[in-house]
N, C-alpha and C positions, 0 to 999 in steps of 0.2 A: 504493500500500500504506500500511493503516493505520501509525503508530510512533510509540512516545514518548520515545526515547534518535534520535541518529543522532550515527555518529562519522565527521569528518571527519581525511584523513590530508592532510597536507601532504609534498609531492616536491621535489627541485632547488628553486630560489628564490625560488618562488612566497610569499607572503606574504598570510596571513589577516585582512583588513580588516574582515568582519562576516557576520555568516548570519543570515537570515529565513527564518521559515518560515511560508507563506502555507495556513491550514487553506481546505483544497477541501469545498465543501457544497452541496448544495442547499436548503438551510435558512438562510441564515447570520442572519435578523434573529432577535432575541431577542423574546420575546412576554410573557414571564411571569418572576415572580422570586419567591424565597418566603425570609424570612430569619427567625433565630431567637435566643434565648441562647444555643445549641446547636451551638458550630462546626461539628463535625462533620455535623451534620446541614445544615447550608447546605454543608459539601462535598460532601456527598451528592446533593445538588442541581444541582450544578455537574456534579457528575460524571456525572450522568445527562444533562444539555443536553451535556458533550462527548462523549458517548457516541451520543446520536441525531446531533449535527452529524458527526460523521466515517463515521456509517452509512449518512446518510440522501443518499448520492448516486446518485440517478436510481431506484435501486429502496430500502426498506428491507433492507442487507444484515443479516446476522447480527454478521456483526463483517467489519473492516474491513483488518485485519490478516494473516492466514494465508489459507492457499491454496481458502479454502472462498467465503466472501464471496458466500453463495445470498442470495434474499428469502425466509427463510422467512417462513411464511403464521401460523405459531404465535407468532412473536417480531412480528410487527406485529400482530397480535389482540391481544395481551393490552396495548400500550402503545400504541395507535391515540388514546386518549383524554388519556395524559398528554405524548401529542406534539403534539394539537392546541391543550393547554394551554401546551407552553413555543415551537413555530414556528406559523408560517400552514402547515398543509400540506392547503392542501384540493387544488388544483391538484398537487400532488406524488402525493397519497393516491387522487385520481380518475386518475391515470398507471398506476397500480400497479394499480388493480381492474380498467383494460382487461388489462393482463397478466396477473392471475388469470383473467380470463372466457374471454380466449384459449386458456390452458392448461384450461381446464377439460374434465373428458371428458365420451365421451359419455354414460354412466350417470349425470353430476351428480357426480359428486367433481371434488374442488379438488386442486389439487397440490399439496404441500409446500412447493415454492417454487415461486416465478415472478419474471422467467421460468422455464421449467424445460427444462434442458437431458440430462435423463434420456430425453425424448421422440426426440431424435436418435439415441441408441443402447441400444435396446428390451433387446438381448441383453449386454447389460454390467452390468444393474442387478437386484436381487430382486424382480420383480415389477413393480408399477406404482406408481411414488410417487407416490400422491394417496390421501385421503379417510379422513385423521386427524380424528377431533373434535379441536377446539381450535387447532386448525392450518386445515381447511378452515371455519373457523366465523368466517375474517377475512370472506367475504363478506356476512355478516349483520351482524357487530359493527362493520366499520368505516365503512361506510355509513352505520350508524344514529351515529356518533360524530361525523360531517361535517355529518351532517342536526341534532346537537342544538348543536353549536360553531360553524354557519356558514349553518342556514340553510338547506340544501341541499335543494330536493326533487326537482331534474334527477337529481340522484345514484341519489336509492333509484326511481327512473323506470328508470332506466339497470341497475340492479342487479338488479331485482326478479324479474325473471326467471331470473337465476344464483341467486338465493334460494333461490325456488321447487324448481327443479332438486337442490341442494342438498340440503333438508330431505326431499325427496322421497328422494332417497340414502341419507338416513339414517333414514325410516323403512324402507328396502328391507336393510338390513343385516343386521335380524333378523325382518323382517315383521312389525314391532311398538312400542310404545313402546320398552321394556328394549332398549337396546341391547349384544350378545352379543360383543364384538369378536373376531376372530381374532388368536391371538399370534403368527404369522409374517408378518415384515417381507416389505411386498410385497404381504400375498394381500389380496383384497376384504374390508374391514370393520377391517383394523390399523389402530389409534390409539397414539399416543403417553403417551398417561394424564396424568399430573401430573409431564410430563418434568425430572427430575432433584430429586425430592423427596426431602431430606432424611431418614437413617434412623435417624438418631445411633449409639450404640454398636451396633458389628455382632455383639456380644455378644449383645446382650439389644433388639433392634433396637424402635423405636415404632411404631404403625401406619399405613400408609398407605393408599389409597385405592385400590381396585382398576380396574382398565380399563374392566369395565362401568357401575361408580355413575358413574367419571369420562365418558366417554362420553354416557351417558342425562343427565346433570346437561347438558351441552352437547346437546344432543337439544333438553331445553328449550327453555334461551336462544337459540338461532336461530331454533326454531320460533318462539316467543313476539316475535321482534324481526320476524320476516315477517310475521305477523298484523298488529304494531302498523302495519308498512308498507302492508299489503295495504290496511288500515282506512283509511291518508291520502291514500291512491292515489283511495280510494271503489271501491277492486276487491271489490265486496261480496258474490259467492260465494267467492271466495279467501279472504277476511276471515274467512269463516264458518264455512271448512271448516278454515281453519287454526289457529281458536280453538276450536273441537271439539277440534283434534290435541293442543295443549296441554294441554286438561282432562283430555283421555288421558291425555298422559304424566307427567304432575303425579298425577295418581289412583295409575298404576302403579309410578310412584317409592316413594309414601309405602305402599303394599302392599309393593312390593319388600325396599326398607331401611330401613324404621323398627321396630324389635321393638314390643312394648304397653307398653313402657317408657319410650318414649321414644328408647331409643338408638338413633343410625344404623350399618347394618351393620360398616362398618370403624372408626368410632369415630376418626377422624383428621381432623385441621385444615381439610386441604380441604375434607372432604365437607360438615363443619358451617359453613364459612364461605361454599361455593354456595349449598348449601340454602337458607340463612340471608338471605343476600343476596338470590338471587327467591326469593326466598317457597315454597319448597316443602316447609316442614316442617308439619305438618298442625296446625290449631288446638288439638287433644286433647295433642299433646306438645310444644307449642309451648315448656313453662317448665321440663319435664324434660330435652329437647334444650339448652336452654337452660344446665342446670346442667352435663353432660357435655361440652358445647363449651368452659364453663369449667375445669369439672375438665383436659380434654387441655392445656389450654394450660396449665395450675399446672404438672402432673405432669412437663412437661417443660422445668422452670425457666424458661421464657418464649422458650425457643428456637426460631424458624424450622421448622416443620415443614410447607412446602408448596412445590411444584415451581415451574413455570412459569404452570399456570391455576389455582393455588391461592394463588398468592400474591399478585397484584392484589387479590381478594376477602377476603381473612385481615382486616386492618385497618378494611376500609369495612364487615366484618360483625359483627366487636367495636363501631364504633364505632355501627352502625345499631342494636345489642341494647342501646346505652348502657353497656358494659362499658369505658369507657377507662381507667380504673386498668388492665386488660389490656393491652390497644392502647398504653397507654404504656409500659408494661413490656418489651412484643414489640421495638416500634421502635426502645427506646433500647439494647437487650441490645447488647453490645460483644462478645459472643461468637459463636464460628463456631457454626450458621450465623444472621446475623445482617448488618442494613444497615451499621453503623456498624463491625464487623469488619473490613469491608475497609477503609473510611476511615481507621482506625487504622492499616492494615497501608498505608498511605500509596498507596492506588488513586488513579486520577484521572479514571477512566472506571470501569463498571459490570463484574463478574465474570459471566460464565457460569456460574462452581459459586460455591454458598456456600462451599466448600472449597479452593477455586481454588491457595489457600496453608494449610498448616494450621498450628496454632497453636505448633511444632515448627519453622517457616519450611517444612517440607515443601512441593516443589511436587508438583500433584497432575501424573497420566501429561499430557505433553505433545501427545498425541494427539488430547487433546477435552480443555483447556484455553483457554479466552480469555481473556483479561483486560481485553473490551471488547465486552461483549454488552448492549445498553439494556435486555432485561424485565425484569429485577428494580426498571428505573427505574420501574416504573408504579407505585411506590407514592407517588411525587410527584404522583400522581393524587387521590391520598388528602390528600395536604398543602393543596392548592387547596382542595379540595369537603368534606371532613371536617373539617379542624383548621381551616383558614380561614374556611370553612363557605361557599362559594361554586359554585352549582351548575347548566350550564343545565340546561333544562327541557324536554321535547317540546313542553307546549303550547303555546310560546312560544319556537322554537329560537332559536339565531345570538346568544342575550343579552338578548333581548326581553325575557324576564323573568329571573332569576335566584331561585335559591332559595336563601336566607341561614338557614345550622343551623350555627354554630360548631359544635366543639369544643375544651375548654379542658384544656390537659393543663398542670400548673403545674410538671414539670418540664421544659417549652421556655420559662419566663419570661415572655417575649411574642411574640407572630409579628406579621409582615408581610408582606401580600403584592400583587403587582402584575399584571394583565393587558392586553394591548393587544386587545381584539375588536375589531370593525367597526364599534361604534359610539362607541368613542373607551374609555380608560383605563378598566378597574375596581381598587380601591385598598379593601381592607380587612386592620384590624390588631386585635389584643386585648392589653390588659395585665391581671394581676389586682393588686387592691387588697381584702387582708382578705379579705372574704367576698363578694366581688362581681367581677365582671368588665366591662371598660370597652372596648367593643368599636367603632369608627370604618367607618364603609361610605363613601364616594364611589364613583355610577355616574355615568356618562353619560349626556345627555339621547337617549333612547330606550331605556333601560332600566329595569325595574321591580324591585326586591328585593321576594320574599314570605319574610315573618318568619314561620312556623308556632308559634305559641303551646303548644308541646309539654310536656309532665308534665319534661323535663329542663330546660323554662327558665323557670320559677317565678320572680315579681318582678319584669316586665321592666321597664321604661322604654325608651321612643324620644324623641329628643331633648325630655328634662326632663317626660317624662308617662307615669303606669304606664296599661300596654296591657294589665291579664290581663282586664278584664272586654269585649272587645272579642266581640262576638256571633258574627261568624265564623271566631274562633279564629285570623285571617290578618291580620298587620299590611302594607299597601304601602309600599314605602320607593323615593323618588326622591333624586338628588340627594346631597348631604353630608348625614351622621347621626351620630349620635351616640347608642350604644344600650348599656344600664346593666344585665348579669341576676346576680340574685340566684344564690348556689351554694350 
């Protein structure tokens, strides 16, 4: 059992000489490190590496703590990628998707958790726990996270056909792109939506995202992540027929939820920060979306408004629209709900609710409270690949190549950061000076940094020469660098 107090009683004569305490993990090397001006924010950091290290034994538990201690399928989806960034979990992660594909049924839904032990006794539980979007969408997403960190293509060999099966599932939900979900727990087609999405005042509550846009958004992304797969298999009727499905439901999304205004149906965080992220807002309202994704997040002082599958994407979709004045404002809010809230509130691991404690010391119903649940780490996903700007790549998984796109937020000072791949150390840092930022890369020999010459990095220089007049808009970077952009 997880714990972060234990009290020790002493009896008759016995005499207290010393206590260790040895943390149990299946992860135990460290791989990554990310440091900032920003205490808090490197405790956040920490908090999140002990929060996967005490989870991550033998399966991805939920929490490690209390008497539940499942794998769920939703809490390793959404942080599958910022755990390949701070442990080696390929061999851990390939354990885990035998345990999904086993549990899988036979209509193609995944199960909530795996292993799953609902399966033993049918008449004890509502229904069938399996074939939540966002939850059964680990078996597309974390495949494809192995395949881009490590190289992997046994993997999605091995997967492709729970894939398949899968997305097949969820087109069968509603016979159709749109997916319809049913709201009783248990029956064929419940999802969990944007599990535990923030409402703020239950007065005058903000909007959140409804089960189907949530749903149909995840419809996408699996489909679209089995294409890519089908394509590198060279499975080229599956390729074909699966990139058709996409253009469907990408077509029926932007019918469905986008008014002629621009605005998406529910008008909340999530929805504008999936979308946003694949690409499924349609070119005609691309810069009106744009403005109302900004207006939600003013409107609501910069506070947290995304559950569990909206909240990996929140940050990476500010920062991908080039909005970080946003992004920096979200991240650094010290308010519930909010990353650095709990840090204040002296966490040491990752909360389950943004609320977990309220601002009042209130603790929230003990019932479904954790105080040690890693998804909301996945925003340390964002710290590596956004603010660091280090990223791998499909075409070139495992590190081969990297794709270098700071981001410079001048309220974290300067950042640092470190990862151990398989082909030895990557090591990039930025400070700013004035009107300029002074950004250092060291790869490994076997990997390549592509600099994309983008409208956000105007002026660059690579070690002591300006690159903007560079014909294919892509600088290659080996080696030690030393790289100068204009702001």
């Amino acid at each position: 059992m997880g714990f972060r107090y234990a009290r020790v009683k002493i009896t008759g004569n016995a005499k207290l000489h010393a206590i260790q305490q040895i943390p149990l993990t299946s992860v135990p090397q460290v791989m990554a490190g990310f440091e900032c001006d920003v205490p808090a924010v490197n405790r956040l950091v920490q908090n999140t590496l002990w929060s996967q290290r005490s989870n991550f034994i033998e399966i991805p538990t939920d929490c490690p703590q209390r008497d539940e201690r499942l794998g769920w399928t939703g809490d390793a989806q959404v942080f599958a990628g910022t755990a390949c960034w701070l442990a080696d979990c390929e061999s851990f992660f390939i354990k885990y998707l035998r345990d999904v594909m086993h549990d899988q049924r036979p209509n193609g839904a995944i199960s909530h958790f795996s292993p799953d032990p609902t399966r033993l006794y049918p008449d004890k539980f509502f229904g069938d726990w399996a074939g939540s979007t966002g939850w059964g969408d680990v078996i597309t997403v974390m495949p494809w996270q192995l395949y881009l960190h490590y190289g992997n293509v046994d993997v999605l060999k091995e997967c492709f056909p729970a894939m398949q099966r899968w997305v097949d599932y969820l087109w069968s939900i509603s016979d159709g792109p749109i997916i319809k979900p049913n709201l009783k727990w248990g029956a064929h087609g419940f999802t969990f939506g944007d599990w535990l999405q923030p409402v703020g005042d239950n007065r005058k509550p903000r909007p959140t995202i409804a089960d189907d846009c949530a749903a149909t958004l995840y419809h996408y992304i699996s489909t679209d992540i089995a294409a890519k797969v089908a394509n590198l298999l060279a499975q080229t009727d599956a390729s074909a027929a699966l990139e058709q499905r996409t253009t469907r439901i990408k077509a029926a999304f932007a019918d469905e939820y986008f008014s002629n205004t621009g605005r998406l149906a529910h008008n909340d965080q999530t929805s504008y920060a999936l979308a946003f992220l694949y690409d499924l807002v349609p070119e005609q309202h691309f810069q009106s979306a744009k403005q109302y994704f900004h207006d939600v997040i003013v409107d609501a002082d910069y506070l947290i408004g995304t559950g569990f599958i909206g909240t990996p994407a929140l940050l990476p979709a500010l920062s991908k629209l080039g909005m970080t004045d946003l992004a920096e404002k979200v991240f650094l809010n010290n308010k519930v709900p909010g990353w650095l809230y709990q840090v204040e509130r002296g966490a040491t691991t990752i909360w389950e609710r943004w609320d977990a404690i309220g601002q009042d010391g209130t603790i929230y119903d003990p019932d479904m409270n954790s105080y040690n649940h890693y998804a909301y780490g996945a925003v340390c996903q964002w710290l590596f690949e956004s603010v660091a700007g280090v990223s791998p790549v499909a075409q070139a998984p495992g590190y081969q190549e990297v794709l270098i796109d700071p981001t410079f937020l001048p309220a974290l000072g300067h950042i640092s950061m470190w990862h151990d791949c398989r082909l030895g150390r990557i090591e990039a840092s930025w400070k700013l000076e004035g009107n300029k930022a002074i950004y250092t890369l060291s790869l490994p020999k076997g990997c390549t940094g592509i600099l994309p010459l983008s409208k956000y990095k105007e002026d660059v220089q690579v070690n002591g020469k300006r690159v903007n007049d560079v014909a294919s808009k892509m600088v290659h970077l080996t080696g030690k660098n030393e790289l100068i952009f204009g702001l």
